[in-house]
C-alpha positions in Angstrom: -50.0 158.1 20.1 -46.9 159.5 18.5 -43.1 159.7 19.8 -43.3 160.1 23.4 -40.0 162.5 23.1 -42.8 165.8 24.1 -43.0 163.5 27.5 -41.4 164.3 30.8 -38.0 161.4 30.2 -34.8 161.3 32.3 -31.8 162.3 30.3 -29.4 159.7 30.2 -25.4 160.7 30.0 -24.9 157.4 27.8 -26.5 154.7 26.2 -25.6 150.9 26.3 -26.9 147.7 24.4 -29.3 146.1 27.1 -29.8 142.6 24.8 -28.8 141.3 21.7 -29.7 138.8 19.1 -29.1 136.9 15.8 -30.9 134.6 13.4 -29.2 133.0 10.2 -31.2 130.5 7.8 -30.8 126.5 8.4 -29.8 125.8 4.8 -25.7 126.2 4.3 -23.8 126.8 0.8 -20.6 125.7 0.7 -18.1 126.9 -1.1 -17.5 123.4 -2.8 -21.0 124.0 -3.3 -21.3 127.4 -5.0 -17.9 127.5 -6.8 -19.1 125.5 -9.6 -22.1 127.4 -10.4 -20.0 130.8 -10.7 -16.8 129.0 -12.2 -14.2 129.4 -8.7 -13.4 126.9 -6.6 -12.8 126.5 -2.8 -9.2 127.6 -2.5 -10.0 130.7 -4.9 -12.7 131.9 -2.5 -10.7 131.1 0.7 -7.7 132.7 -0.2 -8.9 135.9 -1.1 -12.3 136.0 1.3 -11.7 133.6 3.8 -15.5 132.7 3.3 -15.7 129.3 3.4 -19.7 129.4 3.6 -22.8 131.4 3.9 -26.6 131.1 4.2 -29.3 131.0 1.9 -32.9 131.1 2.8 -34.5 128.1 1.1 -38.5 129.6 0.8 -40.1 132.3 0.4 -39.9 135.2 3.1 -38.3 138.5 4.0 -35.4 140.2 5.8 -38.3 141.0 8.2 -39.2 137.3 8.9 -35.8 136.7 9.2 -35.3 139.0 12.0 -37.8 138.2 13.8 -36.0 135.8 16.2 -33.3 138.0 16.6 -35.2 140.4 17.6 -37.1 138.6 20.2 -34.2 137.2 21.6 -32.7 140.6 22.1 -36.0 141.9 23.6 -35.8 139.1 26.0 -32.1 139.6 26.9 -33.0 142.9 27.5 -36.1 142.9 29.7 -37.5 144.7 27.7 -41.5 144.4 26.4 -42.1 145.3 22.8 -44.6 147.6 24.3 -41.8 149.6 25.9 -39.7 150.3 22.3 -39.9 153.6 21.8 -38.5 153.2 18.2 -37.5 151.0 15.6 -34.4 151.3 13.1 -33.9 148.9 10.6 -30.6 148.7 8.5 -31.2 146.7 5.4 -30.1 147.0 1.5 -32.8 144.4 0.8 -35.9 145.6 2.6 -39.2 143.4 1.7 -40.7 145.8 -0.5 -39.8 149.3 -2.0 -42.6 150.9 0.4 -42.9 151.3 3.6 -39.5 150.7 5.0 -39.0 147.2 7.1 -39.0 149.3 10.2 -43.0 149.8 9.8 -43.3 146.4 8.6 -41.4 145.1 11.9 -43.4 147.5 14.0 -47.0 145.8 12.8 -45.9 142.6 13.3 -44.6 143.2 17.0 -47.5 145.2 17.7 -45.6 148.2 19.2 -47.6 151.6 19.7 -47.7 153.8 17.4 -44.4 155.9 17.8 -41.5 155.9 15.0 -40.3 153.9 13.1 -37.7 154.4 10.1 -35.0 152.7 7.6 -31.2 153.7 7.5 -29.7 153.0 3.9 -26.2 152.7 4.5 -25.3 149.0 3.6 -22.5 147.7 5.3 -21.7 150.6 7.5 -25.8 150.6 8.3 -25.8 149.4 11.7 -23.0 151.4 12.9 -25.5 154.2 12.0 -28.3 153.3 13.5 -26.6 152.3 16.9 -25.7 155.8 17.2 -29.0 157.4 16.0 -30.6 155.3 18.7 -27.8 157.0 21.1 -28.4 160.6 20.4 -32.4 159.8 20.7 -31.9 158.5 24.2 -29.5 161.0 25.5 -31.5 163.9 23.9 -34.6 162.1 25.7 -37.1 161.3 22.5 -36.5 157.8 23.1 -35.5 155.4 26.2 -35.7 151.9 24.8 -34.7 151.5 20.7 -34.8 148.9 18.4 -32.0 148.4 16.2 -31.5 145.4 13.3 -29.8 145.1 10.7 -31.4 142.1 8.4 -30.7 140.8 4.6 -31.5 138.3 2.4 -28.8 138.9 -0.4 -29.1 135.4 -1.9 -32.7 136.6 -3.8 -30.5 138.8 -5.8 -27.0 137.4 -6.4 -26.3 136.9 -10.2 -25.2 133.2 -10.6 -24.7 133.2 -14.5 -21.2 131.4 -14.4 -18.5 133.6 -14.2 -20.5 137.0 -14.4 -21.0 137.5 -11.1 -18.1 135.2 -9.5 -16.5 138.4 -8.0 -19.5 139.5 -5.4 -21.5 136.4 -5.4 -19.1 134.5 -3.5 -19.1 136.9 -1.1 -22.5 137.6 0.7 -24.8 135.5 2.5 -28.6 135.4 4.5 -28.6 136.7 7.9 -30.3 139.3 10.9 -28.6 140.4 14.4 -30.5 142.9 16.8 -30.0 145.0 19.9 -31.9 146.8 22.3 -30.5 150.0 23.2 -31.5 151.8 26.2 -30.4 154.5 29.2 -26.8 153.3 30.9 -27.0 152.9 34.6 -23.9 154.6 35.1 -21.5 156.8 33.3 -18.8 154.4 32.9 -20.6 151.5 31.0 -21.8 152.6 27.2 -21.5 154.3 24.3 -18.4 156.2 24.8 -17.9 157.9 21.4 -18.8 157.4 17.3 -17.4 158.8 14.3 -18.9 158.4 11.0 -17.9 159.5 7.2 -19.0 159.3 3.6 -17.7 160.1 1.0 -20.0 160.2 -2.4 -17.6 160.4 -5.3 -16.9 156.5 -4.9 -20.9 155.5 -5.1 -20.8 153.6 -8.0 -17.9 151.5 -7.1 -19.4 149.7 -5.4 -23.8 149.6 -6.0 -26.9 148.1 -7.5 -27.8 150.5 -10.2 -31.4 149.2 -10.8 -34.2 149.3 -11.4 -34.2 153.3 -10.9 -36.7 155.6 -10.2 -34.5 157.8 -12.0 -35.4 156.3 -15.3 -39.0 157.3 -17.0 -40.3 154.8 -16.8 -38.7 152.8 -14.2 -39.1 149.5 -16.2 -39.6 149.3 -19.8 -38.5 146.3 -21.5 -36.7 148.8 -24.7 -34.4 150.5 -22.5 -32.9 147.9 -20.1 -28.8 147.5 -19.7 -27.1 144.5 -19.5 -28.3 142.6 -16.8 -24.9 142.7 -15.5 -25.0 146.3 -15.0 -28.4 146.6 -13.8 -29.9 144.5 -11.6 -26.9 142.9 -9.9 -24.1 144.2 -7.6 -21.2 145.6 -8.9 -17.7 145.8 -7.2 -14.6 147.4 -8.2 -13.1 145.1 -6.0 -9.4 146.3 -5.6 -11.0 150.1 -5.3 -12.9 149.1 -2.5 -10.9 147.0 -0.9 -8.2 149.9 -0.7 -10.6 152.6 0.3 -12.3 150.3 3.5 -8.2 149.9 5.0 -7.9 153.7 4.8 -11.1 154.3 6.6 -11.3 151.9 8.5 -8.1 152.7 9.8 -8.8 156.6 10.2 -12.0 155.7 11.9 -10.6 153.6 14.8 -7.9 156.2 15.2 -10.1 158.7 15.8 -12.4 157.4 17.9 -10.0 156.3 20.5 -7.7 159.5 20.3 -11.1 161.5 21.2 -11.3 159.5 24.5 -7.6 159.7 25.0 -6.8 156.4 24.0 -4.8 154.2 21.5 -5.7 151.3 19.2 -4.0 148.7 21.8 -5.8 149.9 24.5 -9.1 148.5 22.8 -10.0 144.5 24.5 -12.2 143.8 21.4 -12.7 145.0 17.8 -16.2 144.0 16.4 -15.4 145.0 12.6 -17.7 144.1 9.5 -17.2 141.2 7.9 -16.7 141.8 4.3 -13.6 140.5 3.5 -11.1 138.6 5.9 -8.3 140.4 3.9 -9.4 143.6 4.8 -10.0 143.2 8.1 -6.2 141.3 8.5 -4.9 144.6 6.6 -6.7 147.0 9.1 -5.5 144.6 12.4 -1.8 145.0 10.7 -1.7 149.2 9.6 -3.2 149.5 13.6 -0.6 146.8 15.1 -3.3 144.4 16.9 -2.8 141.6 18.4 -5.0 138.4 16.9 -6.8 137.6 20.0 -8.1 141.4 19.7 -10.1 141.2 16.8 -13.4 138.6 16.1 -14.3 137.5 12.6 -16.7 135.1 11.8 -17.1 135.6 8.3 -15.8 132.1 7.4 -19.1 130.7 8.5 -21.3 133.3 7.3 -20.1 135.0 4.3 -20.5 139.3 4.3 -24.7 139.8 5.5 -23.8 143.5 5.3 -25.9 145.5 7.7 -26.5 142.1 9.8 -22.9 141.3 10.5 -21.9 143.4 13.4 -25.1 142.1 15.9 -24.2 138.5 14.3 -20.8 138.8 15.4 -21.7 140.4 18.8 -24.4 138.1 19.8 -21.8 135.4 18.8 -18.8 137.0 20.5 -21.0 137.5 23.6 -22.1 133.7 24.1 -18.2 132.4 23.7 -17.5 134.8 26.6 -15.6 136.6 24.4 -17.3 140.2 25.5 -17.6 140.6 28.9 -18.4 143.7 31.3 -15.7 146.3 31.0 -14.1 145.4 28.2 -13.4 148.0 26.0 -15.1 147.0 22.9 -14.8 149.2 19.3 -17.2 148.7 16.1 -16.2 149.8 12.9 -17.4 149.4 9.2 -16.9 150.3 5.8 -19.7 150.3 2.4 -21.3 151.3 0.0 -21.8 155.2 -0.4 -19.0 155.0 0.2 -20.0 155.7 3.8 -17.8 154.3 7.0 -17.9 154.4 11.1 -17.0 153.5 13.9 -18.4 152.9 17.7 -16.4 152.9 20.8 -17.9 150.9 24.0 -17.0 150.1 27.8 -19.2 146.8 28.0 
């Protein structure tokens, strides 16, 4: 059986997260730890990150074993059977394999039906995306119970040759966060309004540029860059940095003044953890108060699509989100692509 969106399904006014979840590997590097493999120190990293540590996976495996337990745990949260997702969407910049997509991958190994399943490619901005694809397929009724991750294992492809690749190896870590979206039981509790952006010029600021399917052929030993330009990220740090204020910025703006609101009137900001910098800048050009906005990315370093359900499962058991708080999500990555998500909890 296919998507069940040809079947007779109530049509929802909003959507809500019904359960959430998160999973993070056991082993923890430091930053006394990495520092001397990339040629930094502690204090460097802290004072322009505020990452003082991350996970690393320590064996073989996938962003799709990684999620797993997330995933559970949000199914259970929820309610919800695995037999009752009506889709899976995965966020990931590291998927298991080139093809299929960790969404079919995830859907064989939870044994859901056979309805869709798909990847979003957006990096750090990927879950935002997804959270509000699974809205519009619940409102437009093709879906009433989605699955939404965002899972990576960035430590497999870090470059760790001294110095090389200080700059964006210090910054990512290991990590998966879930949610189960599904039909609101009122029309004051959900998703209340999204905005998203991209903006292509920027792509190789900040981007992996192989291997490529654009080359012919893909590998060949003759032809390969640097490895520093190839396989690796690569950051123009200060570009970027620059470009996720402005955006993020414009995309909180806008997705309050739509509901007639301000910044201030939002309880909690969920925003992605890529820098602590940039999120301090973005709580400053908006005039937040500190107990407003949650980081946790001194613990876990930037797991790109997996850091917004991290920091809301998180954020969630410290009683830090609870019903009817206004709650706003916002990102900014790679693409350069951006968003944001407004909430009533």
């Amino acid at each position: 059986m296919g998507s069940r969106g040809g079947e007779s399904m109530s049509q929802p006014s909003r959507s809500r997260v019904l359960g959430w979840g998160m999973a993070v590997p056991e082993l923890v590097v430091t930053n006394d730890q990495l520092g001397p493999v990339v040629d930094t120190s502690d204090e460097w990293i802290q004072k322009r990150t505020g990452i003082q540590q991350r996970r690393y996976i320590d064996r073989e495996g996938g962003s799709v074993e990684l999620a797993a337990p997330a995933v559970r745990d949000a199914l259970e949260m929820a309610g919800v059977d695995a037999s009752q997702i009506d889709a899976v969407i995965c966020a990931s910049l590291s998927p298991d394999i080139d093809s299929p997509g960790n969404s079919s991958l995830l859907h064989a190994q939870l044994g859901i039906e056979p309805r869709f399943a798909f990847d979003v490619r957006n990096q750090c901005s990927g879950f935002i995306y997804s959270l509000v694809t699974a809205d519009q397929l619940i409102r437009g009724g093709a879906a009433r119970h989605v699955l939404v991750l965002g899972s990576e294992i960035h430590s497999a492809g870090l470059d760790y040759n001294g110095a090389r690749g200080r700059d964006v190896t210090v910054l990512f870590g290991d990590g998966a966060g879930a949610v189960v979206v599904g039909p609101s039981d009122d029309d004051e509790h959900g998703l209340l309004g999204f905005t998203l952006g991209a903006d292509g010029q920027h792509a190789e600021r900040l981007c992996v540029i192989g291997p490529s399917h654009r080359d012919m052929p893909r590998l060949r030993e003759d032809n390969l860059p640097p490895q520093s330009d190839y396989v690796y990220p690569k950051m123009a740090g200060r570009y970027v940095f620059k470009h996720a204020v402005q955006r993020m910025v414009e995309a909180v703006r806008e997705v309050t003044s739509r509901e007639g609101l301000t910044p201030a009137d939002v309880d909690i900001y969920l925003p992605h953890q890529a820098n602590l910098r940039i999120n301090q800048f973005v709580a400053l050009e908006l005039e937040l108060r500190e107990d407003q906005v949650v980081n946790n990315i001194e613990s876990y370093a930037n797991t790109t699509a997996a850091t917004i359900p991290i920091l809301l499962t998180e954020s969630a058991k410290q009683g830090r989100v609870s019903r009817g708080d206004l709650v706003c999500m916002v990102a900014f990555g790679a693409g350069f692509t951006w968003g944001a998500a407004l909430l009533r909890w």
